[in-house]
N, C-alpha and C positions, 0 to 999 in steps of 0.2 A: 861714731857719730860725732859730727862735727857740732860743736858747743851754740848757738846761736846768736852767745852775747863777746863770749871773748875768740871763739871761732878756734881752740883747744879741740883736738883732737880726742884728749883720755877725758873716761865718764864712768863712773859706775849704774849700775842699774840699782834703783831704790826699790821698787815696788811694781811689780807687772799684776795684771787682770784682765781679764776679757772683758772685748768692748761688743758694741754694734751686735749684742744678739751672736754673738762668740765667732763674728767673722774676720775680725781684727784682734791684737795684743794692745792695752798700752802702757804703755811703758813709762814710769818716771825716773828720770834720770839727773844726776848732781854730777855736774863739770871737775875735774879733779883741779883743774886752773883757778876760776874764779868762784866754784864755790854755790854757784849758782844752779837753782834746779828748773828742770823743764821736761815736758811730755811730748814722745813719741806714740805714733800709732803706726805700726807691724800688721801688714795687710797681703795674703797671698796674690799677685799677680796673674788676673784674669787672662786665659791666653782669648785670644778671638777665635770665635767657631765660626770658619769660612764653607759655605754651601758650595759647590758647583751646580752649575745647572744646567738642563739638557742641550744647550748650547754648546756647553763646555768648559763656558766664561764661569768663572771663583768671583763670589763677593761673601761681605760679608754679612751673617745671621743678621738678622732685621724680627724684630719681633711684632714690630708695629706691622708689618707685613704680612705677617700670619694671624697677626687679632682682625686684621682687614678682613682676609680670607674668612675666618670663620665668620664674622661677624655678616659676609655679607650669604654664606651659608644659613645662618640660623635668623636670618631677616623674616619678620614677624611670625615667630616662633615662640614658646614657652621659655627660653632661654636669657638667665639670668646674664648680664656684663661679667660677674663675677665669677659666673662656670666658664664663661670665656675666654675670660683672663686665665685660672687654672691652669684652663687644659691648653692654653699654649705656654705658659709657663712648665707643663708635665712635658709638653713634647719637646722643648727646648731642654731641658732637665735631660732628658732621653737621647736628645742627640751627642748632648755633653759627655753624656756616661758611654757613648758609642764609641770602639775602636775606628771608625771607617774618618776619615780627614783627606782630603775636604770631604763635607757628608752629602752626598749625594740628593736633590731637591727630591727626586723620587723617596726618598726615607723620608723625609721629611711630609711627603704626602699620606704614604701610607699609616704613619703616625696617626698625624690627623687623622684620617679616616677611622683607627680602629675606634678611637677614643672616641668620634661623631654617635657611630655604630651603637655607643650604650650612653652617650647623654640626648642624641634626638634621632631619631632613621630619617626624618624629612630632609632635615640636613643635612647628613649622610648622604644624602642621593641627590641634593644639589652640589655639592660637592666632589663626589666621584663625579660627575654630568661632565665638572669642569677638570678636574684632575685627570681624569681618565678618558675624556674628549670627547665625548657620547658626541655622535652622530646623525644617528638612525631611533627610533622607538623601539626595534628590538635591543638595543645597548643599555634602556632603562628597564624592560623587562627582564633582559638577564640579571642584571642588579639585584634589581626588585625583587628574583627568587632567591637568589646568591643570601639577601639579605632574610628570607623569611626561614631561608634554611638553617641559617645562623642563630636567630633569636629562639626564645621559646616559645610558646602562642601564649597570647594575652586572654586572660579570663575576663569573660560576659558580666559584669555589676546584673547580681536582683533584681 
């Protein structure tokens, strides 16, 4: 590491810790030249998570993009910004941990969709409508079985 005041190359390391919630090191350092100390921060190197899409065309992950999607999914719905945030941060989480690069938009829907499935069904089926390209009225009814076959039946309140 190069020194910052006398621009010395040799440095020991004094004191390291974890920073930022333990996503970073940092590091205090004393220049072996002038004697002088100063702090490093040691950060792993985020690689970019590049989607392709049914086109074909690669870009890259956009997250604001998928808060879009859902958000216009669970539009006036019981759904909190902040289950929204979540669950696109779980399914970007999920794409990250995937072997598949670039990750296919199609995973990335299906994501979404299972995680929709157990925080709203309404959404869910506005959702697949648009991911899945519904059509016709029978394409919401197949759904709409698909989906009750899924769940388990809700109990009747006293």
């Amino acid at each position: 590491m190069r020194c910052p005041y006398c621009g010395n190359l040799d440095d020991k390391v004094v004191d390291s810790r974890l920073a930022e919630e333990g996503r970073s090191i940092r590091r205090r350092r004393e220049c072996l030249g002038c004697r002088r100390r100063y702090t490093t921060f040691e950060r792993a190197e985020e690689v970019p998570l590049l989607v392709r899409k049914r086109s074909g065309r690669e870009e890259p992950f956009d997250r604001a993009k998928l808060i879009a999607g859902i958000r216009q999914a669970t539009k006036n719905r019981p759904v909190a910004q902040s289950e929204i945030d979540a669950l696109a941060e779980q399914v970007e989480e999920a794409m990250r941990a995937s072997s598949l690069r670039p990750v296919p938009s199609s995973e990335i829907g299906i994501e979404v969709l299972e995680r929709l499935r157990h925080l709203d069904e309404v959404a869910y089926l506005r959702f697949a409508s648009v991911y899945k390209d519904f059509q016709e009225l029978t394409d919401f009814e197949r759904e709409l079985g698909l989906l009750q076959k899924r769940s388990p039946p809700k109990e009747e309140a006293p």
